[in-house]
N, C-alpha and C positions, 0 to 999 in steps of 0.2 A: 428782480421782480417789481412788477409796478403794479397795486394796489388801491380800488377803487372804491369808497365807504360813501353808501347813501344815508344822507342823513345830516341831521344838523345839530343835537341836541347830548347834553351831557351824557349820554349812552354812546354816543358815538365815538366823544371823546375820550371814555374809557375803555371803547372797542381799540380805539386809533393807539394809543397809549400800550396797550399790550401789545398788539399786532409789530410796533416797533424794534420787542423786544426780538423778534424774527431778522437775523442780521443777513437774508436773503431778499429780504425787503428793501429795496432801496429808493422808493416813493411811495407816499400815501396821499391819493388826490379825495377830497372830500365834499360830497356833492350835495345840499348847497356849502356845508360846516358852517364855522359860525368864526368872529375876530380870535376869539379865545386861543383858537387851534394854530394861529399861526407860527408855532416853534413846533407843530409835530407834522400837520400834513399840508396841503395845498388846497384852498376852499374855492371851490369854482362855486359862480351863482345859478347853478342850474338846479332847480327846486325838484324836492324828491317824489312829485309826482310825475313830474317831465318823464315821462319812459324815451320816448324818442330823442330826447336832450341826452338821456343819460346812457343809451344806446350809441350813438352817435362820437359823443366824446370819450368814450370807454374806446371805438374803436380809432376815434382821429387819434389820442394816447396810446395806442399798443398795451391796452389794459391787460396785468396776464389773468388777473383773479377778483371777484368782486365781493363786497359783503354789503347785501339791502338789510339793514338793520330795521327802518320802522313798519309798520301795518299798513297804509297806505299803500307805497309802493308793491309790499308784496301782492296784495291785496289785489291791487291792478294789473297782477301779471312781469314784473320788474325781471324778475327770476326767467320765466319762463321768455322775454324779448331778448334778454342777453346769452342764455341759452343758445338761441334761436341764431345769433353769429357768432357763436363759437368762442364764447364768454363763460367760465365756466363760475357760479357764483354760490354763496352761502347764503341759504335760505329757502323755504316753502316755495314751490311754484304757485299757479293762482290755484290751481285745482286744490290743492290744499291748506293752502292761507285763509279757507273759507272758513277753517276751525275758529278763528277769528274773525273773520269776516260777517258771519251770522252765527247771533245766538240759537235763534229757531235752528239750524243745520247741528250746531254744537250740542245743544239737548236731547236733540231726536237722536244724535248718534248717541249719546250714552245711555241713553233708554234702549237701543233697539241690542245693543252689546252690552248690557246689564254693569256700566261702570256709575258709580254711586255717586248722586247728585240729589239736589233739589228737588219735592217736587215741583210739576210747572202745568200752564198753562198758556196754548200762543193763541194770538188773536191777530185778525185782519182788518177787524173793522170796529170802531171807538167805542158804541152803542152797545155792543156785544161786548168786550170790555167794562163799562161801565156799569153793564146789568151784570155781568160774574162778580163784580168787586162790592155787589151792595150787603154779599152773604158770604163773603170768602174770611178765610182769616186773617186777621192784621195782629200783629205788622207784617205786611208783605215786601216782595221786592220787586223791583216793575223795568223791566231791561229794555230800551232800544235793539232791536234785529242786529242793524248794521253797526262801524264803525264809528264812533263819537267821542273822541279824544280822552279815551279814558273815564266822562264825566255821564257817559247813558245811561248810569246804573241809580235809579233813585230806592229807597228804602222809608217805606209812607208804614209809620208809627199808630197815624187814626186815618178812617174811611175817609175822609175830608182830603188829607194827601193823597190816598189813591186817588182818587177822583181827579185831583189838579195835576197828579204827575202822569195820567192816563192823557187830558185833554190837552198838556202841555208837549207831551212827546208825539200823540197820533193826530189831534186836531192844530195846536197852531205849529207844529212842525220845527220843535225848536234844535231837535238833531240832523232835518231835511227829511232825504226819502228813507236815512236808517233809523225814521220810526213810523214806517210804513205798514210794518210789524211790529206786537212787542211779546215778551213774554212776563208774563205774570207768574211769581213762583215762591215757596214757599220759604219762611225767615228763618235759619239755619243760625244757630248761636255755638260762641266755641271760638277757640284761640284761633286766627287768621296764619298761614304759612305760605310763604310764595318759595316753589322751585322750579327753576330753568333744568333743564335736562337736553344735552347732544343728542339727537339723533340720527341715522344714516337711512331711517325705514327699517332698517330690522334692529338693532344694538341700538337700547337707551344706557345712556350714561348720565345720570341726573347729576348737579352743579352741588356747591353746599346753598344748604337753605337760607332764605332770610325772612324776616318782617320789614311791612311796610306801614308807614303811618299816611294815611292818605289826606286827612282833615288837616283844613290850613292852620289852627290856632291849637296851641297846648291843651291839655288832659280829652283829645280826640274833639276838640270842639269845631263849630264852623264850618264853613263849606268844604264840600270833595274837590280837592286837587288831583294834579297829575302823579302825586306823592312829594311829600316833606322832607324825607328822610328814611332811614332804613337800617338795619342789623343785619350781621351773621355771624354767627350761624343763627339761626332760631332756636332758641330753648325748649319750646314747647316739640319740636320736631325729633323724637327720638330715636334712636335706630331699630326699633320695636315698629314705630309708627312709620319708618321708613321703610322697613320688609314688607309691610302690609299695603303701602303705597304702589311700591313697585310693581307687585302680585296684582293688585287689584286696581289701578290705575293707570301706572304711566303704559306699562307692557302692554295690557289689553286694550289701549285707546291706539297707540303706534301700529297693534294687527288690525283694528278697525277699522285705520282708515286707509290700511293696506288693501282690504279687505273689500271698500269700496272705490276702488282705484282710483285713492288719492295719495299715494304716499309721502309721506312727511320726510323731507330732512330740512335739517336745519338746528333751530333753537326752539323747544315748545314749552310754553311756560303755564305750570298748572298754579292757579290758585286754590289753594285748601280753606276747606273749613274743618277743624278739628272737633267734631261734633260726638255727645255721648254716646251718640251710635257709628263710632270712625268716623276716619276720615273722607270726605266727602270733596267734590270736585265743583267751585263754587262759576268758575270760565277756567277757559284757554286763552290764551296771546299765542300768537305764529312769532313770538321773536322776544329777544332782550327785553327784560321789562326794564322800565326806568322809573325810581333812581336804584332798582337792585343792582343793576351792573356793576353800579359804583363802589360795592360791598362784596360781591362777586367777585369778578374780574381781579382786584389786588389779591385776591386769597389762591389765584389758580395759578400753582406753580410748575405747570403742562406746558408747553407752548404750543398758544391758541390758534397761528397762521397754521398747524400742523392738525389742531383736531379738527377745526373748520373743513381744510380741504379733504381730512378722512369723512366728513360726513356728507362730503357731495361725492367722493369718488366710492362709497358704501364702503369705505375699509376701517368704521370706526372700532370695530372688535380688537383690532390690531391696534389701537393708539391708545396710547395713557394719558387719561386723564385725572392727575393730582390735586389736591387740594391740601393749604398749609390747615395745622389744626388752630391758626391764632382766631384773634377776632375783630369783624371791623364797621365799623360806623361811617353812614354818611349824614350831614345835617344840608339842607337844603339852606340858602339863601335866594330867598327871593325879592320881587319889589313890590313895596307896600301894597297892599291893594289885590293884588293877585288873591283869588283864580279870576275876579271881577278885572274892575277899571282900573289903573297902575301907569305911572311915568317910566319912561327910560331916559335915557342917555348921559348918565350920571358917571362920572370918573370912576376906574376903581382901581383901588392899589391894593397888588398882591404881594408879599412880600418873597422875596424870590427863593427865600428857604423852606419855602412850601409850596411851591410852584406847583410840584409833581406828585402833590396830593390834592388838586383843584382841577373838579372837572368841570367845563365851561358850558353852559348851557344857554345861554342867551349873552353876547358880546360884538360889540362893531370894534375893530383896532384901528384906529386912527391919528397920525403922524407921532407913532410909540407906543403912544395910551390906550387902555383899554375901558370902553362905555357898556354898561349894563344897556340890554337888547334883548327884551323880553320879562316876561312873566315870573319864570325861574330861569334865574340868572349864572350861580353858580353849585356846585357839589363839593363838598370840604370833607373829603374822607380821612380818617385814620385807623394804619392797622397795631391791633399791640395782645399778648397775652392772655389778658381778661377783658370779657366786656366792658368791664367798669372804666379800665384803662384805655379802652379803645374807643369808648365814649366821650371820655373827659379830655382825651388828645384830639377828636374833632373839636370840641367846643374850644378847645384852647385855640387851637389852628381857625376858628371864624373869627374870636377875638381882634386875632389880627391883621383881619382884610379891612378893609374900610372903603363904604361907598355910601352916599347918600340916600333913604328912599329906601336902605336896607331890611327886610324883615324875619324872622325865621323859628321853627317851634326851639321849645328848651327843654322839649323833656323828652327826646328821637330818644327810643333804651329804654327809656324808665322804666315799659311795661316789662319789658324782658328782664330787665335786671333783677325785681320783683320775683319773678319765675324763678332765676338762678338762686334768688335767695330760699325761696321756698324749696328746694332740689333737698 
């Protein structure tokens, strides 16, 4: 089987990583990947919004199977072009990618199917905006429509940030036309829970849970990243909280958008807010969040080339999906400066006995060497017994990379650990 993964980023390379473990897999070409990958799969520079690049080389390779890992391409339809020559792939087609794709679509659907969210408020025009927020309650939350790299979600504390992050997303346009629209909605407090869930369109099989720490500097300080780091399981995620999710979230959002003939398969990933009045649905992602995979993915002891293909061929009711009960930690390393201005191309040595707990997210390979290439550069997972321990074996395992320009939080767990202690 030859195997084709769009994508470039530390998610991909712990998609790429498992998918290996599939010993009917005997190539993995990765579309654009990145230097990192090259001991697992084959990085061509065809960027993951090329649809017709990635069409095209799927079929000049005798592609058998695909996986469009980010939002973008689903987004575009990625799914639904390879489809279309007899590619058969993992992931939302466009009709449905939209769950992500707009937040106005995502809200209105769990309003119109009573699944529990935020309230909210959309707007089309800045003025109209700006005159709701002179008398709304703050702290609010002020969301881009469309896709924006993880980073459209602003959370204005006084009327003054509403105001700037109103004329900053609709008037100078700083996410383009995905703040064409935005939604304004209500500030929802309570321990945060990210879970990925299989689906086929009918059989959800949710992953184990985790937390994500999104803010780039320790005790949640600083600007919003694409994520720092991450746990699982989640502590705060109980199996009480989990019956109640399931009943009242993921099942009746999957009949949803059955329901408006968009059906979902693929990976759909709910963000929770654990709020005094349950839990609550704060977005969707159509796909792997990142860096949860990185925490994820080492813990599923299923093999994932086999649920993948049950949830495009609808036969996931029929496939197991396992998960070990240990625990595991990812720490990000990033380059100084990031989510802002930041240097690359700085040497970095991995030590080879931790190779295969480093997931590479930004990397050029150059005559051996490996240069940092991007914003977040590397993922340093470990798994072990206790959180505490699966904590302190990442942080051991970053001790020992070394690259200039490096920067990263110190305290990925702490809140959780906290939690377990309180248990």
């Amino acid at each position: 089987m030859k195997v084709l993964v769009v994508g470039g980023g530390g998610r991909e390379h712990a998609i790429i990583r498992k998918l290996k473990e599939n010993k009917s897999i005997k190539e993995i070409h990765a579309l654009p990947g990145n230097g990192g990958m090259h001991k697992d799969a084959i990085s061509v520079s065809i960027g993951a919004k090329d649809i017709d690049g990635i069409v095209n080389y799927a079929l000049e390779n005798k592609i058998d199977y695909a996986v469009v890992a980010p939002d973008d391409p689903l987004v575009l339809g990625c799914v639904n072009a390879l489809e279309k020559v007899g590619i058969p792939a993992f992931g939302p087609r466009a009709e449905a990618a939209i769950i992500e794709g707009s937040k106005v679509f995502s809200k209105n659907l769990m309003k119109k199917y009573g699944i529990p969210t935020a309230d909210y408020h959309v707007f089309s025009d800045a003025n109209e905006a700006l005159e709701y927020i002179k008398n709304a309650p703050i702290p609010t939350v002020i969301k881009a429509d469309g896709l924006a790299l993880g980073k459209g979600v602003i959370i204005a504390f006084t009327r003054e940030e509403a105001v700037d992050a109103i004329n900053s997303v609709m008037n100078d346009k700083k996410f383009g036309s995905s703040g064409d629209n935005i939604v304004i909605e209500e500030f929802l407090e309570g321990p945060e829970v990210s879970v990925l869930a299989f689906t086929d369109g009918n059989c959800v099989k949710p992953m184990v849970s985790s937390m994500d720490h999104k803010r780039a500097l320790d005790g949640d300080k600083g600007l919003n990243t694409g994520g720092m780091g991450t746990i699982a399981p989640n502590p705060y995620y109980t199996e009480k909280i989990a019956e109640e999710c399931m009943k009242k979230i993921f099942v009746p959002t999957i009949e949803a958008m059955k329901k408006e003939g968009r059906e979902f398969r693929g990976c759909l990933y709910f963000g929770l807010m654990l709020t005094k009045n349950g839990p609550k649905v704060i977005e969707y992602n159509c796909r792997f969040g990142d860096p949860e995979t990185q925490v994820v993915l080492p813990l599923l002891e299923s093999d994932l080339f086999e649920i993948m293909k049950a949830t495009t061929n609808g036969t996931l009711a029929e496939c197991e999906v396992k998960f070990s009960s240990k625990n595991a930690c990812c720490v990000i390393m990033a380059s100084k400066g990031y989510p802002e201005k930041y240097q690359n191309g700085f040497e970095m040595e991995i030590p080879e006995e931790i190779e295969s707990a480093v997931y590479v997210a930004g990397a050029k390979y150059e005559n051996g060497k490996l240069y940092s290439a991007g914003g977040r550069v590397l993922g340093v997972t470990h798994v072990d017994d206790t959180l505490k321990d699966a904590i302190n074996g990442a942080y051991d395992k970053v001790q020992k990379i070394k690259f200039d320009n490096a920067f990263y939080r110190h305290d990925i767990g702490a809140k959780a650990l906290l939690a377990t202690e309180e248990e």
